[in-house]
C-alpha positions in Angstrom: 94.0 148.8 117.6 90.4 149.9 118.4 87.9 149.2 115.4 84.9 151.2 115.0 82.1 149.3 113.2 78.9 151.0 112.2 75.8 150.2 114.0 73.6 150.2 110.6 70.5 148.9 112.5 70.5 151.9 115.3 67.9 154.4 114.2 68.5 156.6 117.3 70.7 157.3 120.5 68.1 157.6 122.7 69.4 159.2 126.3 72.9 158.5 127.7 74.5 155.4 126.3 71.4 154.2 124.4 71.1 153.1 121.3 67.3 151.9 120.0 65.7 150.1 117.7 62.3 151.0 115.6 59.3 151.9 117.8 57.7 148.7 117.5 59.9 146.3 118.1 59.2 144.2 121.4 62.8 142.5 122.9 62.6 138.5 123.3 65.3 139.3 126.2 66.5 142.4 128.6 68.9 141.8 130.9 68.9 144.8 133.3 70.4 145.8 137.0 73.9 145.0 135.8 77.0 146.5 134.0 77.2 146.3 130.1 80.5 145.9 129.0 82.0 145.9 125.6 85.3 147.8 124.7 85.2 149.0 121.3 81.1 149.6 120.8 80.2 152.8 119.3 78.3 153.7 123.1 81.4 152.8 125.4 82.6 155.8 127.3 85.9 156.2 127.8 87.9 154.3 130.2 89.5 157.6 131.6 86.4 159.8 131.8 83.8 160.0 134.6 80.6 158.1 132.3 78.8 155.7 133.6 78.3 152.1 131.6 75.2 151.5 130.7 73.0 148.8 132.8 70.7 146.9 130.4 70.4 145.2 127.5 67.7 144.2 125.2 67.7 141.0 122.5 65.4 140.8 119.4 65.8 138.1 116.3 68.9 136.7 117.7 70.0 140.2 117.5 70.8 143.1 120.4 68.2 145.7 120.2 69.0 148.3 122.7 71.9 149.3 125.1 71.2 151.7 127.8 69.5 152.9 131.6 67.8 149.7 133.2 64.3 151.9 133.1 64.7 152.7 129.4 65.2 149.0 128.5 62.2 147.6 131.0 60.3 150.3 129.0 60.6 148.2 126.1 59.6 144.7 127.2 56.6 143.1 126.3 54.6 140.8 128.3 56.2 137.9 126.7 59.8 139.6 127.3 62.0 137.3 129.2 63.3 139.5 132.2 67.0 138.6 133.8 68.0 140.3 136.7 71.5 140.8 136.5 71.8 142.0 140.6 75.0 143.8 139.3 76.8 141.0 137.2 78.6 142.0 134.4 77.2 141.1 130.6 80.5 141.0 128.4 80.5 140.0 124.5 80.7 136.0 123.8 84.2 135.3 124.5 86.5 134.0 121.9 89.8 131.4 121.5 91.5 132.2 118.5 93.9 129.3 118.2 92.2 126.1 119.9 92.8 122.9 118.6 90.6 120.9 121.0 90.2 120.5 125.2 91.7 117.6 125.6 90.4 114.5 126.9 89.6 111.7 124.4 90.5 107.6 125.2 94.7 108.6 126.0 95.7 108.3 129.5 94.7 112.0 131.0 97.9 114.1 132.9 95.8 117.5 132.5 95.4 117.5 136.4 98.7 116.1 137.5 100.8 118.1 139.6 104.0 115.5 139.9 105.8 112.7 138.8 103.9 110.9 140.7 100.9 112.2 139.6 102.3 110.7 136.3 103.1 107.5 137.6 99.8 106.9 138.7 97.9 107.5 135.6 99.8 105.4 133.6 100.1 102.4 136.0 96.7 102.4 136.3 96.2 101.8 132.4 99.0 99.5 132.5 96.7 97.6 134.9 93.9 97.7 132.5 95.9 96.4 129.2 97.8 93.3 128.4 101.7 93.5 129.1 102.9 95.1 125.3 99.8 97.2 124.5 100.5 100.5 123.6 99.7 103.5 125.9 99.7 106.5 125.2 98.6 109.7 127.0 96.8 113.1 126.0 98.7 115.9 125.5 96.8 118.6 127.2 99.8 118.9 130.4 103.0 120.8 130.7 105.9 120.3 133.2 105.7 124.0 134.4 102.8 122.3 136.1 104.2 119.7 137.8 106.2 120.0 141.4 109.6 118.8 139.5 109.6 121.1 136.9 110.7 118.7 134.6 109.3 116.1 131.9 109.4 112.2 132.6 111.9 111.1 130.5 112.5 107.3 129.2 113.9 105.8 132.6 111.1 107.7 134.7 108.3 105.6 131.8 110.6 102.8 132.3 109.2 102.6 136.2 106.2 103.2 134.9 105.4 100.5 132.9 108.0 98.2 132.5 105.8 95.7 130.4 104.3 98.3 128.3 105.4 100.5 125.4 104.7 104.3 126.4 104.2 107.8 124.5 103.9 110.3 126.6 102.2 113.4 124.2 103.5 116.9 125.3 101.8 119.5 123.3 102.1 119.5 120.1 105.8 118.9 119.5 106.9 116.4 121.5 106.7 113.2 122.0 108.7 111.1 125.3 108.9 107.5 125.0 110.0 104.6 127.2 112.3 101.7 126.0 109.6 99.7 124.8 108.3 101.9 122.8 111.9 103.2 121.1 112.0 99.3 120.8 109.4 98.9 119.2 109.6 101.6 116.6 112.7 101.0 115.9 114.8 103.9 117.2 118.1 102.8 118.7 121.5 104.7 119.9 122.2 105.0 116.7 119.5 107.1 116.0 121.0 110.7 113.9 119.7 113.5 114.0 116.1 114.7 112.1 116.5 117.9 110.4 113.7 120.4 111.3 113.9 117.8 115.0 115.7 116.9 117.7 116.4 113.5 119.3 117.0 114.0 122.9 119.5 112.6 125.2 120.9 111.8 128.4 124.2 113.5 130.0 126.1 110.5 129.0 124.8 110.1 125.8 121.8 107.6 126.2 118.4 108.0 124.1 115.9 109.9 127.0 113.1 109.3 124.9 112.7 112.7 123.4 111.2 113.3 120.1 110.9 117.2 119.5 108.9 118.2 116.0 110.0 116.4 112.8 112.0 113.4 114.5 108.2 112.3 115.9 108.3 111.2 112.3 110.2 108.6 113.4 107.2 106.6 115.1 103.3 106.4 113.9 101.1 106.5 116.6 98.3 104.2 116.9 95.1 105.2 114.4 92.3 107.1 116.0 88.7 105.9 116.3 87.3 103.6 113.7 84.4 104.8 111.6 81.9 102.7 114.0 82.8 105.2 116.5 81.6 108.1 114.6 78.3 108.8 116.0 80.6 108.6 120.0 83.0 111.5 118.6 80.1 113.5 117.5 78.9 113.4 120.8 82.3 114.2 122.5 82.5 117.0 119.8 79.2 118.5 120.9 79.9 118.2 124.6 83.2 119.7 124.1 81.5 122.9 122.8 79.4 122.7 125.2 82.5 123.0 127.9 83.7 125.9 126.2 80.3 127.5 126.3 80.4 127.2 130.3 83.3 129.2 130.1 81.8 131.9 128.1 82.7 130.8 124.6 81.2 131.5 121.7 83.8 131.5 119.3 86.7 129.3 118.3 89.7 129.5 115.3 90.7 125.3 114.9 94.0 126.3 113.6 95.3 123.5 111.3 92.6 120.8 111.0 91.8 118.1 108.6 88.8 117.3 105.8 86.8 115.0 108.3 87.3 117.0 111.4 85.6 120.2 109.1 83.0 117.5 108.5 82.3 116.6 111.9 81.5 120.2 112.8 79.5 120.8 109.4 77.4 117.5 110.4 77.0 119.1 114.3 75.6 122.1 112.5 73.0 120.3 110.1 72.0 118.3 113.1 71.1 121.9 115.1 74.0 120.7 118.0 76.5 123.1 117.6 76.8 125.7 120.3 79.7 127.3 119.2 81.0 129.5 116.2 83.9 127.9 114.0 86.4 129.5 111.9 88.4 126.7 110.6 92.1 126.5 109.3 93.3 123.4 107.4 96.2 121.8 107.9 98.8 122.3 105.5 100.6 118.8 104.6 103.5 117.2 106.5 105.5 117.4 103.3 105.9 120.7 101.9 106.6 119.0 98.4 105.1 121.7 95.4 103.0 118.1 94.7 101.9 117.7 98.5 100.6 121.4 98.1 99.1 121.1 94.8 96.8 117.8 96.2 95.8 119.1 99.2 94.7 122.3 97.6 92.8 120.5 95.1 91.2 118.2 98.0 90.0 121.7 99.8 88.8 123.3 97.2 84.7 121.5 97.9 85.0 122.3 100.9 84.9 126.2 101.0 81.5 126.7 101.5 80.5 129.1 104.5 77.6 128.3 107.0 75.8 130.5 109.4 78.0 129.4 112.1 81.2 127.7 110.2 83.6 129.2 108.2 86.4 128.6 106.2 89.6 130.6 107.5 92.3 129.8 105.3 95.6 127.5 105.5 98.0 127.2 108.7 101.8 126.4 108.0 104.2 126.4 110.0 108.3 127.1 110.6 109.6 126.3 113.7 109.0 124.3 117.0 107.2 125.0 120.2 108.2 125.8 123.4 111.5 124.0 122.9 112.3 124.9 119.4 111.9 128.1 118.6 113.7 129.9 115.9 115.5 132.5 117.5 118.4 134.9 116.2 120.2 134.8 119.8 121.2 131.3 120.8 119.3 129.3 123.9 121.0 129.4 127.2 120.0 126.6 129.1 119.1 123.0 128.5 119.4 122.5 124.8 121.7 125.9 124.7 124.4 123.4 123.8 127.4 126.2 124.9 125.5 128.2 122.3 125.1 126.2 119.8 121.3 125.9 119.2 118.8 128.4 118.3 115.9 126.5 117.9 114.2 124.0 115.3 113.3 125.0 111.2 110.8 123.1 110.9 110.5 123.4 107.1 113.5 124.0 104.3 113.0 128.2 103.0 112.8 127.2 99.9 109.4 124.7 100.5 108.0 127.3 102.6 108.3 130.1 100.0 106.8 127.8 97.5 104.2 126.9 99.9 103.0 130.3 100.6 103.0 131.0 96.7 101.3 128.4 95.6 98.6 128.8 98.4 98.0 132.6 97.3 97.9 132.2 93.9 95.2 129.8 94.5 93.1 132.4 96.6 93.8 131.2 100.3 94.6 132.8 103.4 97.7 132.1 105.2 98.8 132.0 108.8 102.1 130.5 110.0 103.2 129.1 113.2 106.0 131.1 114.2 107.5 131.7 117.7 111.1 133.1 117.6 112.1 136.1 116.1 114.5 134.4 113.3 111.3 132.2 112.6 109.4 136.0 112.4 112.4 137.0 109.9 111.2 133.9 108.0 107.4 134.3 107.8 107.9 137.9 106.8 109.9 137.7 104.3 108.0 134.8 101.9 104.5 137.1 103.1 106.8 139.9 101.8 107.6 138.1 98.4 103.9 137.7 97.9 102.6 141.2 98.6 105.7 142.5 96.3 103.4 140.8 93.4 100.2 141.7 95.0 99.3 143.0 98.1 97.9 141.5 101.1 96.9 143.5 103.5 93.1 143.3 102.4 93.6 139.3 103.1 94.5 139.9 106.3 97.6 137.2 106.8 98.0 135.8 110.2 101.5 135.1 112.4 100.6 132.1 114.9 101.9 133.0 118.9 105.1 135.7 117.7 106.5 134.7 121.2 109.5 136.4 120.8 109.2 139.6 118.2 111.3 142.3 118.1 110.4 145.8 117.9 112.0 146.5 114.2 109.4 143.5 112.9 106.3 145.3 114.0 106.8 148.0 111.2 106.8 145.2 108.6 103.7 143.6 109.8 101.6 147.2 109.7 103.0 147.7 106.2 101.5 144.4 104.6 98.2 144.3 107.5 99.2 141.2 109.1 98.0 140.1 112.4 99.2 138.1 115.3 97.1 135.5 116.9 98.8 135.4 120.6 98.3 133.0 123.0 99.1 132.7 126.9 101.7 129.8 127.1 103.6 132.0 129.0 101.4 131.3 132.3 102.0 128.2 132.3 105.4 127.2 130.5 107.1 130.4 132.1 109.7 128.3 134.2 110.7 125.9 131.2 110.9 129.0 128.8 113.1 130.7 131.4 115.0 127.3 131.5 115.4 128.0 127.3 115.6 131.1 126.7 117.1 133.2 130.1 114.7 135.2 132.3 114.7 138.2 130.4 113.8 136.6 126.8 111.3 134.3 128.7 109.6 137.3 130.2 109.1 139.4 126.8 107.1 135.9 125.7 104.0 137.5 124.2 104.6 141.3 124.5 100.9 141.8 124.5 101.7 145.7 125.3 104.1 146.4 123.1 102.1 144.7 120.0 99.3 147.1 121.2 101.0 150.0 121.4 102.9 149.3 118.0 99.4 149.3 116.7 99.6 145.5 115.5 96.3 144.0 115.4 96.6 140.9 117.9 93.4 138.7 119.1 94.0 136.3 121.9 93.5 132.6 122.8 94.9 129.5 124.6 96.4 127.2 122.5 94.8 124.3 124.3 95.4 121.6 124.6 99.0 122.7 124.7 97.8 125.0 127.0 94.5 124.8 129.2 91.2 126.1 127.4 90.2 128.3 130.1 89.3 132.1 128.6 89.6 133.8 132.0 93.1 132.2 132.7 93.8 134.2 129.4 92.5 137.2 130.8 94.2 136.9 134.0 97.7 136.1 132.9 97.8 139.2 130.4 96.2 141.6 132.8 98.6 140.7 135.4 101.5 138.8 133.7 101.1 136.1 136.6 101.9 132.3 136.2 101.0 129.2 137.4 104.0 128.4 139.1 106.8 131.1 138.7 105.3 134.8 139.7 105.3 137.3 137.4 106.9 137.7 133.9 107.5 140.5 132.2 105.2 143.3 134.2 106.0 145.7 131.9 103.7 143.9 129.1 100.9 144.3 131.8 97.6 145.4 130.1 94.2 146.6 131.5 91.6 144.6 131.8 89.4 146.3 128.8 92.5 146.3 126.3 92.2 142.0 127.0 88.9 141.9 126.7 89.0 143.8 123.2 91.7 141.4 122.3 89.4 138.1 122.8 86.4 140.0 121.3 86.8 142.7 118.6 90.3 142.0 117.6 88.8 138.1 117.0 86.5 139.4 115.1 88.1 141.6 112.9 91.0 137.9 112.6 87.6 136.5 111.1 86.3 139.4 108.9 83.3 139.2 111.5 83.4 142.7 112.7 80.4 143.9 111.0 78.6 141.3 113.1 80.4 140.7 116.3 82.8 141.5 118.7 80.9 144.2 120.1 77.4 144.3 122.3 76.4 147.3 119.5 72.8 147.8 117.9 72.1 145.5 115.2 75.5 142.9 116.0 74.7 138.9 116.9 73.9 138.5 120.7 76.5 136.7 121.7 77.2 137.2 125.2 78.1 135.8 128.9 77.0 137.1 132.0 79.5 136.8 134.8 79.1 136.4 138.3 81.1 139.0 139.3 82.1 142.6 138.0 84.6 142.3 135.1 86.3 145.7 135.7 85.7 146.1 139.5 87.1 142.7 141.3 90.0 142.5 142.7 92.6 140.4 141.5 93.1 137.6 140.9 89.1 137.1 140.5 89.4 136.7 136.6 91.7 133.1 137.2 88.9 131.9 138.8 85.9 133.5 137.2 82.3 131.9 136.9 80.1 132.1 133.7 76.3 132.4 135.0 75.1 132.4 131.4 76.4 132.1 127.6 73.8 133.1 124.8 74.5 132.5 120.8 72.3 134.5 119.0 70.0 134.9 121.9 70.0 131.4 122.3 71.2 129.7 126.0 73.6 127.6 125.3 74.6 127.7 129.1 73.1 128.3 132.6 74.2 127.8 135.9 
């Protein structure tokens, strides 16, 4: 879907892709010699026709000012203009990540760039090392096995090795947890362990524990409390310089999908303090228990906290149905690994009846809903409890959200034009794609993400990384859904290949239009926020597979640098 936003500041089109401001007006910035680039904006030619892009910018007030020749925009400096030769990069809107949860990192052991088992081993022997024999370790979660030379998780024996005087947790994503014997020791968790509904407790050939706790049986343990309150002023810090990665990669947007009260106030306290870098649209979490009196509290405890900022704004409520990468809902049984001879079709994470209580308590109170949901039966789910709600009122004006829609299928796509739903994608695929295949079957694991055919449907779909289930990197994004490359396994599903401008519209005006922002962003138009990134090569002329590795020269927020190389 391609959204057309006014440019209400533009008093005249001045030449060939030019777009001016009043008379008088003197630019802060121009940026000329380069190749303005922003699918969607009222002065972008057509991909198929013979225009040329225009080559220079101009930034007033935060603002852009002018679009157009090089000459045309020079003419406009002042002598207090700050001139940027672009030498032929490419200026692109600020980039956004519409379903980041956080970069990783923090004080658990750090497997983000292992590539084995032994890899693995390392890490975690080395904290061993550094902690008395029955501390608890636990790692970050930011790592997948589709990255590792095994292609396969370390399972309780493999910890065992490990640290063999240590209880271990090793975090994968967001919906599993692997622990070694000390740890299902000291939690508790024995061979007699049943099964958790909406979970799965995982197991050897023979029968044995493995260590696997997949979605609600994490329940099962408490992991050890985060950072104490006199190590508030340390996370703000690691907050700020988090952005401020993100920002080196172009960023100047990110959806926190599913957060809590004092994270919101971290970020709110970044602002006041003129250190955030980054605009937030923020999601709360919606409670463990889906309990009508678990709703009704948390509802009450958001209700302060709605206030929007310049740069921070409340985005609603995130739910969710089913599991991750291993436990997605699906209507067709798994084949591999769990298939269990076709017995299991993924994890319900929630009882239908909570979740349709959920979702009707949340909009009668006024909120915003989007809902985790990869398989298609978990797609079944989610639209039909949206579909009970806009039966009473509709909802297409609130723009409700479905979280990844890994698997859709073509009859769904109908039902989420009819009630204006959109689908926040994500590029798990690029790295997870041998695991998924592993699942699901190769040809189920290669439709993961259909970003063409959710295009072509006319579904509105923005795009992001997950991390740090999946790596934060934009351009990895980019990459993977322009080419359908992986990290590991070739290429999946070619046929959902999309060019490189349809991407780019994805992680720019799509988000924007996900965070009622179009009016002011997602495009380099007259009159919109400049929020842009300067790459150091040619966005729509480098060959691939340039965008997997490319580098961010400069990332402005409302004019401002909040990066340079």
């Amino acid at each position: 879907m391609t959204i057309l936003t006014r440019c209400t500041f533009c008093v005249a089109i001045v030449a060939t892709l030019s777009c001016v401001a009043a008379e008088n007006d003197i630019p802060d910035m121009i940026l000329v010699g380069g190749r303005i680039i922003s699918p969607g904006a009222e002065w972008m030619p057509d991909p198929s026709g013979s225009e040329e892009l225009p080559t220079g910018i101009a930034l007033s007030n935060g603002r852009v000012m002018m679009v157009g020749p090089s000459e045309k925009v020079r003419a406009r400096s002042g002598p207090e203009t700050l001139v940027i030769e672009l030498g032929g990069r490419s200026v692109l809107p600020g980039l956004a990540d519409n379903h980041l949860h956080s970069i990783g990192g923090g004080s658990g052991v750090d497997l983000s760039s292992a590539r084995s088992l032994e890899d693995i081993s390392g890490a975690i022997a080395a904290r061993a090392g550094e902690l008395p024999p029955g501390s608890i370790i636990v790692s970050n979660s930011d790592w997948h096995e589709g990255q590792l030379l095994e292609q396969r998780l370390p399972y309780r024996d493999d910890l065992d090795r490990m640290a063999p005087l240590h209880p271990v947790v090793v975090v994968r994503g967001g919906h599993e947890y692997i622990l070694n014997s000390l740890a299902l020791e000291y939690w508790g968790v024995d061979e007699a362990a049943e099964e958790v509904p909406g979970g799965r407790i995982g197991r050897y050939a023979d029968g044995r524990l493995n260590g696997e706790l997949v979605d609600r049986a994490k329940d099962l343990i408490s992991l050890p409390p985060p950072r104490t309150r006199a190590a508030e002023a340390e996370a703000l810090d690691a907050l700020q310089a988090q952005y401020g990665l993100l920002n080196q990669r172009g960023l100047t947007s990110v959806r926190h999908p599913g957060g809590s009260l004092e994270q919101l106030a971290q970020i709110r306290e970044l602002e006041e303090a003129g250190r955030l870098s980054m605009r937030v649209e923020f999601l709360f979490r919606a409670p463990r228990s889906a309990s009508p009196e678990a709703v009704e509290e948390a509802i009450d405890s958001w209700a302060k906290a709605q206030r929007k900022s310049r740069l921070v704004q409340i985005g609603g409520v995130k739910l969710g149905v089913d599991g991750g990468f291993e436990g997605g809902l699906m209507r067709d049984a798994y084949e591999g690994l769990w298939g269990d001879g076709g017995r299991f079709y993924g994890l319900q994470t929630v009882p239908t009846e909570e979740f349709y209580q959920s979702v009707s308590m949340l909009a009668d109170a006024g909120w915003r809903i989007a809902t985790h949901a990869v398989g298609d039966a978990a797609i079944d789910l989610v639209l039909d409890a949206y579909a009970e709600t806009d039966a009473k009122e509709p909802i297409a004006a609130k723009r409700w959200v479905i979280e990844h829609g890994f698997i859709p299928r073509p009859d769904q796509f109908d039902r989420m034009l009819d009630m204006g739903l959109a689908v926040s994608a994500q590029n798990h695929l690029y790295l997870a794609a041998p695991s998924l295949a592993k699942y699901w079957g190769a040809e189920r694991a290669a439709w993961t993400t259909p970003l063409r055919e959710y295009i072509d449907a006319g579904v509105p779909v923005s795009l992001g990384t997950d991390a740090p289930v999946v790596p934060y990197d934009p351009w990895w994004v980019l990459h993977h859904f322009t080419t359908r490359s992986t990290i590991s396994a070739g290429v999946f599903g070619e046929d959902q290949v999309v060019s490189r401008l349809e991407a780019l519209e994805a992680m720019t005006l799509e988000y924007a239009w996900l965070t009622f922002s179009e009016a002011d962003r997602g495009t380099l138009d007259v009159g919109k926020f400049a929020d842009l990134v300067v790459t150091q090569e040619d966005y729509l002329r480098c060959e691939d597979p340039c965008l997997e590795s490319m580098e961010v020269d400069l990332t402005l927020l409302e004019g401002r640098v909040v990066w340079e190389r």
